[in-house]
N, C-alpha and C positions, 0 to 999 in steps of 0.2 A: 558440428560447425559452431561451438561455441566460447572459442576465443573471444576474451572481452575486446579485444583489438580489434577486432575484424576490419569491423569496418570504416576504420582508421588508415586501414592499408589497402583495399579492394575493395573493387565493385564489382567483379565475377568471381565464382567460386565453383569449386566441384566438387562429389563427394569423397574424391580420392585424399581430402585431408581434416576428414573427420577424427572426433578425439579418437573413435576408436581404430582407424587405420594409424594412425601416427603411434599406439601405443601400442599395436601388434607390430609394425616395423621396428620399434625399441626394443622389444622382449628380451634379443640378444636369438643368440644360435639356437639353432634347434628345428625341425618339422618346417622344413619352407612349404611342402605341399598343404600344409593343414592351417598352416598360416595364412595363406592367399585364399584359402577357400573362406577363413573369418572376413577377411578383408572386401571379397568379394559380397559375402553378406552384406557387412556391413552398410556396403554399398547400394547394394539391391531394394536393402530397408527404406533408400529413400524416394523411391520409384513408385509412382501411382498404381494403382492396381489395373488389369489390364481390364479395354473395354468392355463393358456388357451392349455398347453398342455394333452395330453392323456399317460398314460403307459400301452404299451404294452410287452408281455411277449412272450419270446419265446424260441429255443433251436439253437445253431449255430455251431454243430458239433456230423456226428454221419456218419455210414457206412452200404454201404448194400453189396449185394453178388457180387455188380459188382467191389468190390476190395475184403477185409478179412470180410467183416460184412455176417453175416444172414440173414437177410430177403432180399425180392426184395422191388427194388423199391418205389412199388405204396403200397406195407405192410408200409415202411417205412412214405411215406406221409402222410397213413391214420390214421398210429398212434399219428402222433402229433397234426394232427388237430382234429379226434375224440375221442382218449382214452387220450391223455394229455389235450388238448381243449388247446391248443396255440394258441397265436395271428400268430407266422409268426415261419418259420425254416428252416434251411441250411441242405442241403446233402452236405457231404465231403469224398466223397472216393478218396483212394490212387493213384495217377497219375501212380503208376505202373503198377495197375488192381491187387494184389495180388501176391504176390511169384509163380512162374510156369504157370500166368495165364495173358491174355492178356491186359495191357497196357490200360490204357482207350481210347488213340488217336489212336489206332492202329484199322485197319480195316476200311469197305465203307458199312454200316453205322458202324460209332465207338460206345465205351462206351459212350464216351462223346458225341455225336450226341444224343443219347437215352437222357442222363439227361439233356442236355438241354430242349431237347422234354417233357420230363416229370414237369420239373420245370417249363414250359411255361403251362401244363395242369393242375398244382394245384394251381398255382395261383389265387386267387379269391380276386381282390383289394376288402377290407370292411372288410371280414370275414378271409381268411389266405394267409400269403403272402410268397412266396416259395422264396430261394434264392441260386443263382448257386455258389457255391464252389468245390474247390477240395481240396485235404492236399498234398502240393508237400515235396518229401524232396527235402532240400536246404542244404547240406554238404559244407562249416565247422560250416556256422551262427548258421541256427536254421535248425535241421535235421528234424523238423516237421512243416510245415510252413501252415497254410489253408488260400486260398486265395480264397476276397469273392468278390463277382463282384455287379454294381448298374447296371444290363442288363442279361437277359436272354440268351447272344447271345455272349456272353465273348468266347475269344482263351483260350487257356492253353498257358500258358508261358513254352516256351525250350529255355533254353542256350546251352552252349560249352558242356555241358556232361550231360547225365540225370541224375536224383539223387545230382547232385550237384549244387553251386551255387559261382560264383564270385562277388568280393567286387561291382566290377562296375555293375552287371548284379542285385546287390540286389539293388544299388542305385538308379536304372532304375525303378523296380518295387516300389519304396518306393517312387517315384518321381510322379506314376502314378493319376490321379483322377477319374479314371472308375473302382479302385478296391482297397481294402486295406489288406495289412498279416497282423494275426495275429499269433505266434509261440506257441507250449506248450509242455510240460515238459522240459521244459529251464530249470531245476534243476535237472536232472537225469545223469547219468554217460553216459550214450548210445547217448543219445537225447539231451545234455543238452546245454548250451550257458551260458557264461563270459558277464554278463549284466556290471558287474562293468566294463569290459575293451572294451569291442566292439564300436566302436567308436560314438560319438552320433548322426551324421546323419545317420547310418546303425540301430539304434534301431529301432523297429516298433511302428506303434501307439497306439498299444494295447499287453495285455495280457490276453493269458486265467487262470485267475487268478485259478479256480478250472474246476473241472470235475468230477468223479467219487472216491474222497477220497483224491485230490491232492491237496488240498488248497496250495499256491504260495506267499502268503504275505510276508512272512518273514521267516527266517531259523526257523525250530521245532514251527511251529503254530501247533494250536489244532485238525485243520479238516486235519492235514496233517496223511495221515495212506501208504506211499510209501517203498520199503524199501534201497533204494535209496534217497540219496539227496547230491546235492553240493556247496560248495558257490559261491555265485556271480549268481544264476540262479534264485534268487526270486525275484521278482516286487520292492521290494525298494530298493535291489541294483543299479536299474537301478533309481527310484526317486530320491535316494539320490546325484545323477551325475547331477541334472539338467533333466531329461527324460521327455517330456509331454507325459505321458504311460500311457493312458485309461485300464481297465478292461471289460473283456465281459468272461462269463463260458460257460460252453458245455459238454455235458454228455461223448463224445466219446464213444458212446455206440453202440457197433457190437450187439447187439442181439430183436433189434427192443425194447427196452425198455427207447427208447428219451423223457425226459421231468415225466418219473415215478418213482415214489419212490416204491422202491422197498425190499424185508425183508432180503437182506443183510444188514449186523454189519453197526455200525456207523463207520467212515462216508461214507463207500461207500455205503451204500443204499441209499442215497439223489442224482439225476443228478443234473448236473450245468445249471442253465438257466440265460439269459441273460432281462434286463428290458433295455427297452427303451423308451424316452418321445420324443415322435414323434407328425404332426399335424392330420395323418391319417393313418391308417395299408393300405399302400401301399407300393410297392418298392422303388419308388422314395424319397418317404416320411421318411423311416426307415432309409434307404442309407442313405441320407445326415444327419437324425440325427447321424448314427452310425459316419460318419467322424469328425461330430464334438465332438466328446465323451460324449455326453449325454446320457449316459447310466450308468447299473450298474448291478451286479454280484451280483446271491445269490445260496443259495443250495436247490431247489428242492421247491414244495409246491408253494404258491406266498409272492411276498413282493413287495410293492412298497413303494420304497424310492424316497422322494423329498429331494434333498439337495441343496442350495443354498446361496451366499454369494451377502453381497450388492444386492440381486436380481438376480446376474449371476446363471448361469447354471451349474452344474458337466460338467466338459473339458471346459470351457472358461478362456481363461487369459483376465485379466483387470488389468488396472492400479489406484492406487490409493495415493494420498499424503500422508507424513508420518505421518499426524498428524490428518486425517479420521479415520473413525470407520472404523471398521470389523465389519460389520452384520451375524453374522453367523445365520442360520434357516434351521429347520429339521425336516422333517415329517414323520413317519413309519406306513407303514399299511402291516398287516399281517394276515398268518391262522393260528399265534400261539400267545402267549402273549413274549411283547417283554422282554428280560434279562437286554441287554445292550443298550448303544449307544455309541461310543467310538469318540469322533472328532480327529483322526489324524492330525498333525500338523507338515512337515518339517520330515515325517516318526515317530514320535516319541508320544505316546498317550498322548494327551494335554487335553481333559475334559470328563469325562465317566458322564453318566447319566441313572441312574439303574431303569428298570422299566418307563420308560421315556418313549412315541411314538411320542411327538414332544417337542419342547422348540426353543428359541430363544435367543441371546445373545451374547455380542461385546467383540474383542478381538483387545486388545490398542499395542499388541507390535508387533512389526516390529522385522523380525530376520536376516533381506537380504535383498539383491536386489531384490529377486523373493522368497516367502512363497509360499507352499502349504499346502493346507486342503482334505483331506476326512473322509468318513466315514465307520467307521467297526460297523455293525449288528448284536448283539446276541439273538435267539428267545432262550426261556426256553427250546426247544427240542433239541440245542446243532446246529441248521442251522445257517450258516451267511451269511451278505451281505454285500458288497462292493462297494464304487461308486466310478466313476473315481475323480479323485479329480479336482479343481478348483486351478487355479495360480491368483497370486496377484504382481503385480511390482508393486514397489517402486516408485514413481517419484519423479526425479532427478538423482536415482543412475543407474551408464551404465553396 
């Protein structure tokens, strides 16, 4: 792709017109089969090498009876590793214990004594990997906040007032690196959070982008079915400020039904599950992927998305000169045939590819100091997925 022109004339490109396909289509007559196979090379040549890492799949939000949810416990464990068959999943009950009912930290043994205990007994590094959470409210930020811990043995965080939370006390947790919030239904009247105003080191580094009907993308998306909604409380009001905001989904599901599809209406019968490209299903191992935001968001069933730019990872920034390629490259694998592929761009849908499950291809314009890219998922049954996105700085501009 090294036309001095280029990019005088395009801002997307592909590798089907590099010098060296255009100069084996010139050749003239001759060996069409041996031709295509150079061309195919050729093509191939500009393709990342395939992962050394693994995707695994799992569920990182749901409740049992030790707050408002139904089942117990060890119901709740069992269902995600043998009737969902997840790689890993998060317990997250209510730090209050439930309306009328006791407090998780309350008491000699507590709730929260118990689920540690239990999160240390399902753990099985290899086969499923258990992870300690709780959902705190945090009043005025985010009234629903799950925080996930990289250790079985994590405190509960209490400040000045339970139920609530101060700018400095959310600073503190957002500071931490033994645990990460992530908030959800930041877009509801009750629950919700001003992504556009809150300031940007009080933003978190994630969203739950969906759950059980609540897609979060953007104002009136398609898997959104809530009957509430506000502005400023969806994930690209907070990208569009500059936000490095990963995505991760979670069924919030009280009724022991974490990680199943299940035969309510669209879209609430699909849960939210979360992908993660990790080097092994362990804690350690998921944790630090999740902090780095290599991960990505779909609704129910499996999907593994690979996205990558230059080679980088979904949630890495890098820096690149103005006058570099953008390698953009994308892989979809799925239980359904895929719809769409949408490459988001700077919030705004920059190249759709229908019917597509992978392709590759460079993107010549520069729109900033700092671009970002991700990807929106459409399978033919109306599911979608989302990967956190990739940042791109400019070098030279501050």
């Amino acid at each position: 792709m090294n036309h001095p022109d280029k990019r005088k004339a395009k801002s997307i490109d592909t590798p089907g017109r590099c010098r060296a396909f255009t100069d084996t289509v010139y050749e003239g007559a001759g060996d069409p089969a041996g031709k295509w196979a150079r061309i195919r090379a050729a093509e191939n040549g500009f393709r990342p090498a395939p992962p050394t890492l693994k995707a695994f799949v799992g569920e990182m939000h749901g409740h049992t009876n030790l707050s408002d949810g139904q089942p117990d416990i060890d119901s709740y464990f069992r269902n995600l590793r043998d009737n969902a068959r997840l790689d890993f999943g998060a317990v997250s009950d209510h730090d209050h214990g439930g309306v009328g009912r006791p407090c998780l930290r309350e008491g000699s043994p507590s709730k929260w004594d118990l689920i540690r205990e239990k999160v240390k007994e399902y753990d099985e590094p290899g086969r499923f990997t258990a992870i300690l959470a709780y959902e705190r409210d945090s009043y005025p930020f985010y009234n629903n906040m799950v925080i996930y811990y990289g250790t079985h043995d994590g405190e509960m965080i209490r400040g000045v007032r339970d139920g609530e939370i101060t700018e400095d006390e959310l600073r503190g947790v957002l500071a931490r690196g033994d645990l990460f919030v992530v908030p959800h239904d930041t877009y509801s009247l009750s629950s919700g959070a001003d992504l556009s105003t809150i300031p940007l080191d009080l933003l978190p580094p994630f969203l739950e982008i969906y759950s059980r009907g609540d897609a979060c993308e953007y104002w009136d998306n398609p898997a959104f079915d809530y009957t509430e909604m506000c502005a400023g409380g969806f994930w690209q009001d907070a990208l569009r400020r500059g936000a490095h905001m990963g995505v991760i989904a979670g069924s919030d599901d009280h009724g022991c039904r974490n990680g199943l599809i299940t035969d309510d209406a669209y879209p609430r019968k699909f849960p939210g599950l979360t992908g993660v490209w990790a080097e092994e299903n362990t804690l350690p191992s998921l944790f630090s992927a999740l902090k780095a935001k290599r991960c990505y968001a779909f609704m129910g069933g499996r999907m593994e998305i690979d996205f990558r730019v230059n080679g980088h990872w979904m949630g890495e920034t890098f820096t690149l000169a103005p006058d570099e390629d953008r390698v953009i490259r994308f892989s979809v694998k799925a239980d359904a045939p895929v719809a769409s592929v949408t490459v988001v761009k700077n919030c705004r849908d920059y190249a759709r590819f229908r019917r597509t499950s992978e392709k590759l291809f460079f993107d010549y314009k520069v729109e900033g100091p700092e671009d970002h890219y991700y990807l929106r998922v459409e399978l033919e049954d109306g599911r979608f997925g989302w990967t956190s996105p990739v940042w791109i700085r400019t070098a030279g501009d501050n």
